[in-house]
Backbone as CSV, one residue per row, in Angstrom:
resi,resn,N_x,N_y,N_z,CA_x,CA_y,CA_z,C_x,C_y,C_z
1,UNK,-7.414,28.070,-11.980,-7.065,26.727,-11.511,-5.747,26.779,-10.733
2,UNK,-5.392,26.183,-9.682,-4.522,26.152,-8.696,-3.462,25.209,-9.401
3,UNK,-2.499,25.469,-9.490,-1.587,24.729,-9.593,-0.969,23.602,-8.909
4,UNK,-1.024,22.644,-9.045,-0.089,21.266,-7.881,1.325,20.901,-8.392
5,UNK,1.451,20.987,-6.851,2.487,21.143,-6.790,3.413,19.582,-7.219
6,UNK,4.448,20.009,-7.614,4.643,19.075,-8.684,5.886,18.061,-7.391
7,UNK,6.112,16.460,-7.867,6.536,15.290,-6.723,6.539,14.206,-7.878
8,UNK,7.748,13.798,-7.037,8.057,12.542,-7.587,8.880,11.465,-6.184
9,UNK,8.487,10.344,-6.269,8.357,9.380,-5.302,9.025,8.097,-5.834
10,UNK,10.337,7.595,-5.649,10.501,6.254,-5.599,10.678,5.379,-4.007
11,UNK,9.942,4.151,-4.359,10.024,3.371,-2.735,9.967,1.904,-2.951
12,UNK,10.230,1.708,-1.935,9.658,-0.384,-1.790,8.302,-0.173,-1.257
13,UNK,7.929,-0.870,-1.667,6.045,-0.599,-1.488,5.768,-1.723,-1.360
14,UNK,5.193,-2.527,-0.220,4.286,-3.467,0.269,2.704,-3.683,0.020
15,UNK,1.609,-4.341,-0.427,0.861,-4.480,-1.044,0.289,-6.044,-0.272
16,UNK,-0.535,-5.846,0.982,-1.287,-7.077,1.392,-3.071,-7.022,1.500
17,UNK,-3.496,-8.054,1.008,-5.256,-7.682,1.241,-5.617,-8.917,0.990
18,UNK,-7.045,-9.219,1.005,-7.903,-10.561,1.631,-7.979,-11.042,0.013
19,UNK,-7.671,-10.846,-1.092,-8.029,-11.921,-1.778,-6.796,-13.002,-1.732
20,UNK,-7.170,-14.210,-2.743,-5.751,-14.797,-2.524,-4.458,-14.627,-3.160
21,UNK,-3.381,-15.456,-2.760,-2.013,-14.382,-3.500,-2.113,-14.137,-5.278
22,UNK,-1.687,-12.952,-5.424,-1.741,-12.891,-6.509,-2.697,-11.441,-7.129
23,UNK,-3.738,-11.867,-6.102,-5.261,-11.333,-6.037,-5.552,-10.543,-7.391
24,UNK,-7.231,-11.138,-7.685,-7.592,-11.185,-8.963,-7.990,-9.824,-9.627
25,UNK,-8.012,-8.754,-8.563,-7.743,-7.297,-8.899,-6.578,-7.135,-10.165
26,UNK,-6.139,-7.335,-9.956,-4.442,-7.482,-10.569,-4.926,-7.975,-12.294
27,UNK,-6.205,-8.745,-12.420,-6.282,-9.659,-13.799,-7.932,-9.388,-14.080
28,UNK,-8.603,-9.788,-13.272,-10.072,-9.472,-13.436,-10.808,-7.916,-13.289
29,UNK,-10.089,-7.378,-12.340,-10.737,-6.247,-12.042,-11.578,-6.126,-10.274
30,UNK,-12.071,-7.528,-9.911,-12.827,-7.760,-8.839,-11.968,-8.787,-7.864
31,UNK,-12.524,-8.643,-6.802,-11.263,-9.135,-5.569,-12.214,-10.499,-5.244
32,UNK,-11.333,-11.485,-4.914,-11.814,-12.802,-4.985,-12.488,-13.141,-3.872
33,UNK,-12.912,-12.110,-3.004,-13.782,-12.717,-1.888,-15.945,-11.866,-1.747
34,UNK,-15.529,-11.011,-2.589,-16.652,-9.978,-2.621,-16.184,-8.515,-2.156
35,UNK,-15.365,-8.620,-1.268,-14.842,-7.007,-0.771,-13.390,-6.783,-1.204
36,UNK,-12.651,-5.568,-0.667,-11.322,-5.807,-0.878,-11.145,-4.804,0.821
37,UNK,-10.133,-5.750,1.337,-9.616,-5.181,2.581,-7.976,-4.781,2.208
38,UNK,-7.515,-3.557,2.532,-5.669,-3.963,2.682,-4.987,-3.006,3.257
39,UNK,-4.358,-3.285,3.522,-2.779,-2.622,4.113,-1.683,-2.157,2.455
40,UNK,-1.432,-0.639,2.434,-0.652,-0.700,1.658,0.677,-0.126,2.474
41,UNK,2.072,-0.536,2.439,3.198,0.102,3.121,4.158,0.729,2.477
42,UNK,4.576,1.547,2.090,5.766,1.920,1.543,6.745,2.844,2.512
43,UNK,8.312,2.434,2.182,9.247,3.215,2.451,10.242,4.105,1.512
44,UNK,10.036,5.326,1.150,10.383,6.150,0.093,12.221,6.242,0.205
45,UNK,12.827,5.771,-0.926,13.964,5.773,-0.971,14.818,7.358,-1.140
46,UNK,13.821,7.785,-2.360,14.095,8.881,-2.907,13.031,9.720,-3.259
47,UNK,13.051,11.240,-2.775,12.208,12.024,-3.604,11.678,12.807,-2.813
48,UNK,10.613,13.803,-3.887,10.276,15.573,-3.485,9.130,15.719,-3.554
49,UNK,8.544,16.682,-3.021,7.065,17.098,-3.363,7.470,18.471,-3.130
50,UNK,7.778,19.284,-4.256,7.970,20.696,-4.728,9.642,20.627,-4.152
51,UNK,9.896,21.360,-3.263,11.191,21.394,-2.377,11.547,20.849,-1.192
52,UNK,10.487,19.965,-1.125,10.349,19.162,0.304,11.124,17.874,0.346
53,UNK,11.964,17.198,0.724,12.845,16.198,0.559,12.194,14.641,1.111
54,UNK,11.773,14.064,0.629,10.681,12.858,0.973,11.517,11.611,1.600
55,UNK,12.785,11.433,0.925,13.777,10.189,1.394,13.805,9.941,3.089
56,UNK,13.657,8.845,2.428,13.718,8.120,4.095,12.357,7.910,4.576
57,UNK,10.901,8.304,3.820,9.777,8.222,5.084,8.888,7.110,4.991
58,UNK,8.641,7.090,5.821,7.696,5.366,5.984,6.301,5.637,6.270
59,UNK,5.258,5.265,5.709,3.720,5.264,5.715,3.087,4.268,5.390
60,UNK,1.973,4.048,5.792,0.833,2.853,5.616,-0.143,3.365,5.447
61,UNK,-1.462,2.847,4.255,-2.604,3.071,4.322,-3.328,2.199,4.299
62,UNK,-3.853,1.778,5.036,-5.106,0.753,5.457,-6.740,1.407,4.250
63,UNK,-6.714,0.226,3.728,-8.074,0.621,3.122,-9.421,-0.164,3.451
64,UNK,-10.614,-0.311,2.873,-11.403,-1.110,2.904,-12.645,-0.570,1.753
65,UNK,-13.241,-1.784,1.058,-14.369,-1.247,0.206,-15.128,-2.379,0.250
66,UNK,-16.310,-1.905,-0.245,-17.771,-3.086,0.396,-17.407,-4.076,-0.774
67,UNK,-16.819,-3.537,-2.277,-16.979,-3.936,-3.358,-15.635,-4.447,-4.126
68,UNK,-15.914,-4.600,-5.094,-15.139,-3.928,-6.024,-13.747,-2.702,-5.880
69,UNK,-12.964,-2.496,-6.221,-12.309,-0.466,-5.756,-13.089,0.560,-6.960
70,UNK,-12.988,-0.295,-7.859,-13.708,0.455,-8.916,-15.388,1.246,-8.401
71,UNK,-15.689,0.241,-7.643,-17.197,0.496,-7.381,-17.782,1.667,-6.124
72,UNK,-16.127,1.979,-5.226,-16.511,3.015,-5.148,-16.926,2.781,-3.156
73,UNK,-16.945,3.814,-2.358,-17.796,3.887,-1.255,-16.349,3.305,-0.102
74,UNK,-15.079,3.641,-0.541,-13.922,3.350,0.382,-14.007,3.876,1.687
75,UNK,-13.354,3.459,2.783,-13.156,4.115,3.760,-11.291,3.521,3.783
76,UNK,-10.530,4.858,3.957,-9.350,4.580,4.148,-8.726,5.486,5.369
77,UNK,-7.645,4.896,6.266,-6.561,5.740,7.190,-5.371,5.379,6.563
78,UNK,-4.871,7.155,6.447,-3.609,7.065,6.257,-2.377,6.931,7.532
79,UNK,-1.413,6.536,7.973,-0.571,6.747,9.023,0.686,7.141,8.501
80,UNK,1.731,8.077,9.446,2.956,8.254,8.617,3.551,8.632,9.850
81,UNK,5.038,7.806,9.817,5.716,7.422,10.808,6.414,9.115,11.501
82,UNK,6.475,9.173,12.693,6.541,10.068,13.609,8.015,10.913,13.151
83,UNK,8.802,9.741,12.774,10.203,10.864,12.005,9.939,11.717,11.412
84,UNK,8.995,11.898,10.465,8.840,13.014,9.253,8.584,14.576,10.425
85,UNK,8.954,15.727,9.291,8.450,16.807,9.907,7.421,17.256,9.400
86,UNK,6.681,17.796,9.697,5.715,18.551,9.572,5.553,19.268,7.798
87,UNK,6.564,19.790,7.225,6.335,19.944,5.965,6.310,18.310,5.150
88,UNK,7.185,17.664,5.624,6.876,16.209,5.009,5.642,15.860,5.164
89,UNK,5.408,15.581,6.407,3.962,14.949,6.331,2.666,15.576,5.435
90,UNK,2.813,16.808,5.632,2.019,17.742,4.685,2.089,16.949,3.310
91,UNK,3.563,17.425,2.647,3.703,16.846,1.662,3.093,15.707,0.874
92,UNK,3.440,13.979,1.710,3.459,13.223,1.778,1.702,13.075,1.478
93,UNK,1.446,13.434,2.716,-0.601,12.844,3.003,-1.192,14.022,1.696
94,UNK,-0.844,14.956,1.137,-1.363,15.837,0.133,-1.153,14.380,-1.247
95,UNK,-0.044,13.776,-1.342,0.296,12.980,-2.431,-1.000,11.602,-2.182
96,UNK,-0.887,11.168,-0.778,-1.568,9.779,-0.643,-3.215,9.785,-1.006
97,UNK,-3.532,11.169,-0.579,-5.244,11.214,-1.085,-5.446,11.938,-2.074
98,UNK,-4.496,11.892,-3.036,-4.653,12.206,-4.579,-5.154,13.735,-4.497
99,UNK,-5.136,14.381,-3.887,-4.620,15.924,-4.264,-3.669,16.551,-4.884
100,UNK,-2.473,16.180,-5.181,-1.380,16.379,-6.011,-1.879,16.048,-6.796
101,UNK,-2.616,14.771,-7.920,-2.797,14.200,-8.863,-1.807,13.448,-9.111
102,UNK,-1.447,12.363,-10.131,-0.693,11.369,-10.669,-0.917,10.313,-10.265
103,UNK,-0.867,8.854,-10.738,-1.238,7.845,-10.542,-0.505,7.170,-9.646
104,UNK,-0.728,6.178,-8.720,-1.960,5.921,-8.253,-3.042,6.250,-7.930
105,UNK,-2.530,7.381,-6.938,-3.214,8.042,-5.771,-4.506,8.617,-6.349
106,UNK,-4.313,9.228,-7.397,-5.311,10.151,-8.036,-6.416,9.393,-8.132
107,UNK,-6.644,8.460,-9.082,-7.372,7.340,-9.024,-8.057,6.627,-7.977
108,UNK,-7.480,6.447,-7.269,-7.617,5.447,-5.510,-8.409,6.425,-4.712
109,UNK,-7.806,7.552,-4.909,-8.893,8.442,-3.739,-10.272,9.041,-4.493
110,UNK,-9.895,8.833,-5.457,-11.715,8.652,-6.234,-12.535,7.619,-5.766
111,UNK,-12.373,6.738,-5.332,-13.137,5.288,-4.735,-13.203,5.715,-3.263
112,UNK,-12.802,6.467,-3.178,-13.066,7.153,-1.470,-14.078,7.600,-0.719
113,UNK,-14.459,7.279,0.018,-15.592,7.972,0.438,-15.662,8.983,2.231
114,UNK,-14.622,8.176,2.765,-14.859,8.764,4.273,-12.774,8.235,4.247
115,UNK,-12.014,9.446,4.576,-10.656,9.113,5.309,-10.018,9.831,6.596
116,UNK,-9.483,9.055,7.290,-9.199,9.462,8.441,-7.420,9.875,8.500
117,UNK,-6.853,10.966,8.571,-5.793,11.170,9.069,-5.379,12.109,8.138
118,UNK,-3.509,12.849,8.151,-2.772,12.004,8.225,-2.629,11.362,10.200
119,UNK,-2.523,10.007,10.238,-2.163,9.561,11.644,-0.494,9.641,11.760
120,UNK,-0.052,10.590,12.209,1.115,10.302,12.913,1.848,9.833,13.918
121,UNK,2.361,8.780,13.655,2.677,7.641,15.221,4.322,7.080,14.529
122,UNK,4.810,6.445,15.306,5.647,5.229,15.292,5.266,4.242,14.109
123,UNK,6.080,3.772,12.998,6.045,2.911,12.181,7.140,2.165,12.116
124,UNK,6.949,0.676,12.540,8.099,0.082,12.181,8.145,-1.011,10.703
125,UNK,9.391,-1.044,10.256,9.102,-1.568,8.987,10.508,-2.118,8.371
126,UNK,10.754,-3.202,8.016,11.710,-3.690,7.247,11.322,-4.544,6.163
127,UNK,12.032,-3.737,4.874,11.563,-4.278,3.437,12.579,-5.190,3.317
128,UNK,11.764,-6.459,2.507,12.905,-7.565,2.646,12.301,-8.436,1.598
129,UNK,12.085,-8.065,0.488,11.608,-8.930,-0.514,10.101,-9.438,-0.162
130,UNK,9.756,-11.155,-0.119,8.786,-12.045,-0.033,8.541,-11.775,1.729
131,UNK,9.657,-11.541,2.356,9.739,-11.173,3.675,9.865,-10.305,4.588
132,UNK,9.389,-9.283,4.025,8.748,-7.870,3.963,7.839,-7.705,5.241
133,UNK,8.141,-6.705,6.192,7.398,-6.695,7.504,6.892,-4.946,7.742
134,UNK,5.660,-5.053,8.680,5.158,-3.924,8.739,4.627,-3.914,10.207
135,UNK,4.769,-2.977,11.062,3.902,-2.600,12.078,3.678,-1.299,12.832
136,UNK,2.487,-1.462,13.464,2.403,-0.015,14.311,1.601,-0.903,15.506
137,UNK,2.883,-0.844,16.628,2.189,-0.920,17.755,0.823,-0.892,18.588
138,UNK,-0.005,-1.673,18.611,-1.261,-1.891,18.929,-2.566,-1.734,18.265
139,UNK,-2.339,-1.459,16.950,-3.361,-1.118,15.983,-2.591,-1.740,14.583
140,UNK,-1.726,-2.166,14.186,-1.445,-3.221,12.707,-0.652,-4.206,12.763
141,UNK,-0.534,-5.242,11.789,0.836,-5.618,11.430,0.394,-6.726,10.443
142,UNK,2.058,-6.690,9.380,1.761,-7.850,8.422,3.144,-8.267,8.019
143,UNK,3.074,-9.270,7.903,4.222,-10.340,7.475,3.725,-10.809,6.897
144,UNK,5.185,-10.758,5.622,4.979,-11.515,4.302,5.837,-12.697,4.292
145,UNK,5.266,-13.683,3.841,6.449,-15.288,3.509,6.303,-15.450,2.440
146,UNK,6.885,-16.320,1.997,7.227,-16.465,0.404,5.945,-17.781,0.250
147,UNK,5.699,-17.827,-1.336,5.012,-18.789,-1.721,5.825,-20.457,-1.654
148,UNK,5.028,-21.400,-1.141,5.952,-22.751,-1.282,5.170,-23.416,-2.187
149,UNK,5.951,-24.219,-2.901,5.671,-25.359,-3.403,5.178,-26.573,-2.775
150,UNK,3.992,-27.011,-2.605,2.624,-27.961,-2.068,3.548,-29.554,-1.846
151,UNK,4.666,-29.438,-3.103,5.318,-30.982,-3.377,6.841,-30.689,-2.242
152,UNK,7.372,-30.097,-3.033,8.877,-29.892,-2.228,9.326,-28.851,-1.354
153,UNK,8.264,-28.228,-1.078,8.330,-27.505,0.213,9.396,-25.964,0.024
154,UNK,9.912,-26.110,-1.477,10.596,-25.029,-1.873,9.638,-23.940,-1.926
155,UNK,10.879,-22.373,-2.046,10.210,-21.263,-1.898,9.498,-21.143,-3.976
156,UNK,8.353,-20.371,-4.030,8.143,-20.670,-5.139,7.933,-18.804,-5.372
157,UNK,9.261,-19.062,-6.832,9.455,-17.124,-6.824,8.489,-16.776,-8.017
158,UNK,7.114,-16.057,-8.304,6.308,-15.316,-8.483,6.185,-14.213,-8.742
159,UNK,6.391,-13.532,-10.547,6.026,-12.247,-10.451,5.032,-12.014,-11.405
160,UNK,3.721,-10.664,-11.205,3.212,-10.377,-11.881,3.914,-8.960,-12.412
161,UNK,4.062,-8.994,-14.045,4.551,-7.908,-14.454,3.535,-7.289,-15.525
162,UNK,3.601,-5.959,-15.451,2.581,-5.262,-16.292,3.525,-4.605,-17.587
163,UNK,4.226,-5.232,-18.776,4.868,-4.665,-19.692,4.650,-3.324,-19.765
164,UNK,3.434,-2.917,-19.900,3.491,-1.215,-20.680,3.188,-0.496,-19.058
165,UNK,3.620,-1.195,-17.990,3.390,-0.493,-16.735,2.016,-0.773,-16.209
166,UNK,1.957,-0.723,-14.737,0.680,-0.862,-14.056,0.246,0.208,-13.529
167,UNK,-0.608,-0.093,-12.911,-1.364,1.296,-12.236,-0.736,1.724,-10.748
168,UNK,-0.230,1.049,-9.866,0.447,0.931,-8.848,1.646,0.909,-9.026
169,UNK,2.312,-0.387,-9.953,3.648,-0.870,-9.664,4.041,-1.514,-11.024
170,UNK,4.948,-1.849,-11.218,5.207,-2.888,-12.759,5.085,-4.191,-12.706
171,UNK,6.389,-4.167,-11.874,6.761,-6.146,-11.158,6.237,-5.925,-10.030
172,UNK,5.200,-7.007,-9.745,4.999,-7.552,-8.415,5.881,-8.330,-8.092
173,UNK,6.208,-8.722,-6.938,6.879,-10.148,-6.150,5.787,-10.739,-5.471
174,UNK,5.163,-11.752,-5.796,4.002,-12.343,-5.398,4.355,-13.369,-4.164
175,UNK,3.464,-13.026,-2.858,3.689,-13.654,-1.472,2.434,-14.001,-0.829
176,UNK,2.996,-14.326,0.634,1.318,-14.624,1.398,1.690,-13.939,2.613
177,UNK,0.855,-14.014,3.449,1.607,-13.591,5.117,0.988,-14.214,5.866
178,UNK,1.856,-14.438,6.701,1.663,-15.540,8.211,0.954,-14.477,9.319
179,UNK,0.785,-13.109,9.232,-0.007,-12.271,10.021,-0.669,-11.015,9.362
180,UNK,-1.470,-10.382,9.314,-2.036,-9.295,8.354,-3.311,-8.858,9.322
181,UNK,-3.288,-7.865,9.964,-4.654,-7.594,10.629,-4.098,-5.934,11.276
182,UNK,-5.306,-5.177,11.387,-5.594,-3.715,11.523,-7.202,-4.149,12.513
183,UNK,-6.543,-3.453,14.198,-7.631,-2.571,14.325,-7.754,-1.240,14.890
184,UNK,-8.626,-0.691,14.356,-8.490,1.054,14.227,-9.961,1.355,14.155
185,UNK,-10.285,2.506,15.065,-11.678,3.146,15.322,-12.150,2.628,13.950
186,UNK,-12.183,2.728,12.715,-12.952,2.631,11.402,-12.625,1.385,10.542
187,UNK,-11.348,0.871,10.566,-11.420,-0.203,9.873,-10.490,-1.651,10.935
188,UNK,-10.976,-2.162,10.661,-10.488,-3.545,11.649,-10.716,-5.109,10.437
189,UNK,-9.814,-5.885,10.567,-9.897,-6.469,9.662,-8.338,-8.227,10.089
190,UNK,-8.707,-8.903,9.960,-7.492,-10.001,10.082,-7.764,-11.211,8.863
191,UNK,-6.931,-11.167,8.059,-6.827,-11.723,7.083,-5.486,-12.384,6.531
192,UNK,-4.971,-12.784,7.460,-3.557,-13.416,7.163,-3.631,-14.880,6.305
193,UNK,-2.646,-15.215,5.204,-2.553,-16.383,5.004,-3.172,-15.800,3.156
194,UNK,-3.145,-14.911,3.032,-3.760,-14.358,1.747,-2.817,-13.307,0.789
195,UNK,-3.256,-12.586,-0.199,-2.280,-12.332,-0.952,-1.344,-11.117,-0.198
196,UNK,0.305,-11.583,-0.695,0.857,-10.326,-0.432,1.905,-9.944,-2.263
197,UNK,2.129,-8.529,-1.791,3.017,-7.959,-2.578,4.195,-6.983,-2.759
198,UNK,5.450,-7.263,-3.103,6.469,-7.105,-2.509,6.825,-6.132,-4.155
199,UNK,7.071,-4.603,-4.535,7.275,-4.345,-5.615,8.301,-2.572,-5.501
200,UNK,9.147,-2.379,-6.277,9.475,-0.934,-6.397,8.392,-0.190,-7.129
201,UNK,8.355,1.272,-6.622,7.597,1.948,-7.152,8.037,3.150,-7.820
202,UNK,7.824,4.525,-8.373,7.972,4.976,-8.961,6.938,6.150,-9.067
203,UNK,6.683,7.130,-8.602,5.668,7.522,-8.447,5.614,9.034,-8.885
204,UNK,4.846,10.021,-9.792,5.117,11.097,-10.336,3.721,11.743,-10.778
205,UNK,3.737,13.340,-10.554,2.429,13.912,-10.980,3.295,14.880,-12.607
């Protein structure tokens, strides 16, 4: 048996897709529209994959499933912003499609069925809480706004927390976005106005 190589990952991690905010993945298991579409973004604050220095890199993975995630038959692209070098990116896209092993990833790329990349391009991105932004020039982008209150028009602050830990993240910061859409040879998708998620991560095989 091959050994993997061993990584650990902390980041601000962005979290937008078509159910509504909150999305019932998170509580039920199944996404509130019949499919699950999303954009996941993170920017890694800190961290390694063996001797490889990860800080600083920015990536997105666009997913899509007919179903359920549990149920399986994903098509996902990974992208990872043009700064990284070449052992990073290695690094990095070995961690995102669960070849390293450890959770998330490990899990997530079991529901996989067809993925495209790593795509290396230009990523722009500023983490900013409820207001959290993501893009890649002519093929994504998503903006997050905060939840309001229906009566007083206040921002309404929202977290889902998983006490003994989640599978992704712990604390969510629960949002919506005023833009959310991907199109790309395989997945294309616009779903703005639906759930977003604003959370630190923590990530280790």
């Amino acid at each position: 048996m091959v050994e993997q190589t061993k990584y650990r990952v902390k980041a601000n991690y962005i979290e937008v897709c078509n159910c509504d905010p909150g999305c019932n993945c998170n509580f039920g298991g199944f996404p509130d529209h019949g499919k699950c579409e999303a954009l996941a973004a993170m920017q890694i604050s800190e961290g390694t994959f063996g001797n490889v220095d990860l800080a600083g890199m920015k990536a997105i993975v666009a997913v899509k499933w007919p179903g359920a995630i549990h149920d399986g038959d994903g098509t996902a692209v990974v992208f990872i912003d043009d700064s990284a070098s070449q052992d990073q990116v290695d690094g990095l896209a070995t961690i995102l499609t669960g070849q390293a092993g450890g959770m998330p990833w490990e899990i997530l790329a079991s529901t996989i069925s067809s993925a495209v990349g790593p795509v290396v391009t230009p990523i722009q991105m500023t983490m900013n809480g409820r207001n959290s932004h993501f893009s890649i020039a002519g093929v994504l982008e998503a903006q997050m706004v905060p939840l309001r209150n229906p009566v007083t028009g206040e921002e309404n602050e929202v977290h889902i927390v998983f006490p003994n830990g989640g599978m992704i993240w712990n604390d969510g910061d629960i949002a919506t976005t005023s833009v959310m859409h991907i199109e790309h040879e395989v997945i294309t998708f616009d779903h703005h106005g639906q759930s977003g998620t604003f959370a630190p991560v923590d990530w280790s095989n």
